[in-house]
C-alpha positions, 0 to 999 in steps of 0.5 A: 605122547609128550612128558615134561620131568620137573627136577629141582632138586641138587646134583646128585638127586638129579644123577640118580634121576638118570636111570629113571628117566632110562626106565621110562624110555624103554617103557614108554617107547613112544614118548618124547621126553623133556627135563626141567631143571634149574641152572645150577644141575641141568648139565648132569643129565643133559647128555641123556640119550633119551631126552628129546629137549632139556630146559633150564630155569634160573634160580630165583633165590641164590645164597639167601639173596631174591634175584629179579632178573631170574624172575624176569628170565623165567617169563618167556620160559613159562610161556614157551613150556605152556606151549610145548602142550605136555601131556604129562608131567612128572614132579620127579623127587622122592618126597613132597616139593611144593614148589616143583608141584606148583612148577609143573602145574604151571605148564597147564600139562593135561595130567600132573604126577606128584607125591602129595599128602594134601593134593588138595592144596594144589586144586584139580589140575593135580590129576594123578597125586601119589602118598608120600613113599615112607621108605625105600631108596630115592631111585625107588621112590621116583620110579613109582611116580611112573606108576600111572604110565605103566611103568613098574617095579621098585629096582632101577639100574645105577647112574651113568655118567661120564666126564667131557673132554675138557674136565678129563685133560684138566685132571691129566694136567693137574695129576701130572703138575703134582706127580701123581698117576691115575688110578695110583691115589685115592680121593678123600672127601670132607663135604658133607651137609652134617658135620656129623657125616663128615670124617675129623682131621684124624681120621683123614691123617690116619686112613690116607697114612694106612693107605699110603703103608698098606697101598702106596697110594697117595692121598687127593684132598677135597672140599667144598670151598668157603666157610661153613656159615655160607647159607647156600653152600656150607664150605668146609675151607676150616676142617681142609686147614686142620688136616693140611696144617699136620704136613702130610706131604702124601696128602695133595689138596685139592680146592675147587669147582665140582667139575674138575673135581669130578675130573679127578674123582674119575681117575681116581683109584677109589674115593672115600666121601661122605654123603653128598651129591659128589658121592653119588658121582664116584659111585658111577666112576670106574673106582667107586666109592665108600660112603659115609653116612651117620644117624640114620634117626635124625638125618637122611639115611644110607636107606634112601641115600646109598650110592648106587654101583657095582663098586659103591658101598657105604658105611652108617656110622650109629650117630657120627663118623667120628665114632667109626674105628679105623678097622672098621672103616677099612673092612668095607674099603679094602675090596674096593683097593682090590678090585681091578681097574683100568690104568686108562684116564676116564673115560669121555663124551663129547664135550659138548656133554659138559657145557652148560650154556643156556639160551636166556631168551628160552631158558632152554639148554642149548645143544 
């Protein structure tokens, strides 16, 4: 039994896809497993023991701008999928995707699973179509896309996932370049796709202070690069400006490439971010992470969102983070400034588990 995954969406939807593309294996002994994703997030599963083959699309539409030349990348890659003859493929995301529908039917596999509230609209070769899930955590909602295979139940293990070789020395060299030791900081980040998610200028100088009195913990500062008129990527450089203009010489900015950030995530003490796919991944770090989340009416709630661990928890403010008291906040921190850790740098793979290259004649991940 051959099964195609199509995953489009962002890194972190793809990292709490892991634990279910592990489900499936030990349900489905029997099968080889594919993942399609796109160029952008194909290396956070990559490393899957369970992945007989990972492909890697190139994304047509980057930053608001339409790309021919990924247009013309995809060709000999929808051809070569055709080929693959997959007897099932699944549009593995919590929520209807028209366009991963549209993807997966494209490989002509025999049978195609998706949510679809009008399966309809697709045609026949939409053979297994599901109802949209209402409720419950993203890792549930793709785990009953498994449904027609056998595979059953609604609780799945957390995510995996270990930086490479190359990510672990850049956070040693930089740690050590700014005086700092691992597991002796805590990461606070700003990124965040709702402002209201994110913490103010404030409430970062006042947690990373406590912290600093209460733990001796220097604070590692981090955000998503750029403006927040960028289309794509909403950069979050103005809000890192006004907590770096009050001089906090225990605050050590850190503005870069989200691998290297998960560098320093992983040897962090513990982090703070809000909800984002760089959460989802201190929440499988040995630290683990505290959440932010806020209004769970009008944007995506900790319901279907939460980080996932043994040591992740989360905090829903009822309308925005700004409105949190501090003690209210350190409440559901301090166990996580308790619990034990490693005095060891993070843990790795092999390299080769971080490299992205793609072969631009299959689209395939190259190994």
């Amino acid at each position: 039994m051959r099964i195609l995954i199509v995953k489009r969406d962002k890194l972190g939807d793809l990292l709490l896809a892991r634990p279910v593309i592990s489900r499936l294996a030990a349900a489905v002994p029997e099968a080889e497993i594919h993942l399609l994703a796109n160029d952008y997030n194909a290396w956070v599963a990559r490393d899957h023991p369970a992945l007989a083959r990972t492909w890697a699309f190139a994304r047509v539409r980057n930053g608001g701008r339409f790309d021919l030349r990924a247009v013309a990348r995809q060709v000999p890659l929808h051809f070569a999928l055709r080929r693959e003859r997959f007897d099932w493929a699944i549009v593995m995301g919590g929520d209807e995707s028209h366009r991963a529908i549209r993807r997966a039917l494209a490989t002509r596999a025999t049978r195609v699973i998706a949510y679809a509230q009008e399966p309809a609209r697709y045609g026949p070769r939409l053979t297994d179509p599901l109802p949209p899930p209402s409720e419950g955590h993203e890792t549930a909602r793709m785990l009953a896309l498994c449904a027609p295979l056998g595979v059953r139940g609604d609780v799945v293990e957390a995510p995996d996932f270990a930086v490479d070789a190359g990510v672990a020395a850049f956070a040693t060299q930089w740690l050590a370049a700014q005086e700092l030791t691992p597991r002796r900081y805590v990461v606070i980040g700003l990124g965040a796709r709702r402002a209201k998610k994110q913490p103010t200028p404030s409430q970062v100088a006042a947690w990373s202070t406590r912290i600093l009195r209460e733990r001796g913990l220097p604070t590692v500062l981090m955000w998503t690069p750029g403006t927040a008129a960028n289309a794509a990527y909403p950069g979050d450089d103005a809000l890192a400006q006004a907590v770096l203009d009050r001089g906090l010489a225990h605050l050590h900015p850190f503005r870069g490439p989200i691998r290297e950030a998960l560098g320093l995530i992983y040897a962090a003490r513990t982090s703070i971010i809000p909800d984002s796919g760089l959460m989802h991944f201190a929440a499988a770090s040995e630290g683990g992470v505290l959440g932010l989340f806020a209004d769970p009416q009008d944007s995506a709630p900790a319901s279907r969102w939460a980080p996932l661990g043994e040591r992740a928890r989360h905090i829903e403010a009822p309308k925005r983070v700004a409105d949190l008291a501090d003690d209210e906040v350190f409440r559901v921190l301090d166990p996580l400034l308790d619990a034990p850790v490693s005095a060891a740098t993070p843990p790795t793979p092999s390299a080769a588990a971080g490299d992205t290259g793609t072969d631009s004649a299959s689209g395939r991940c190259t190994s």
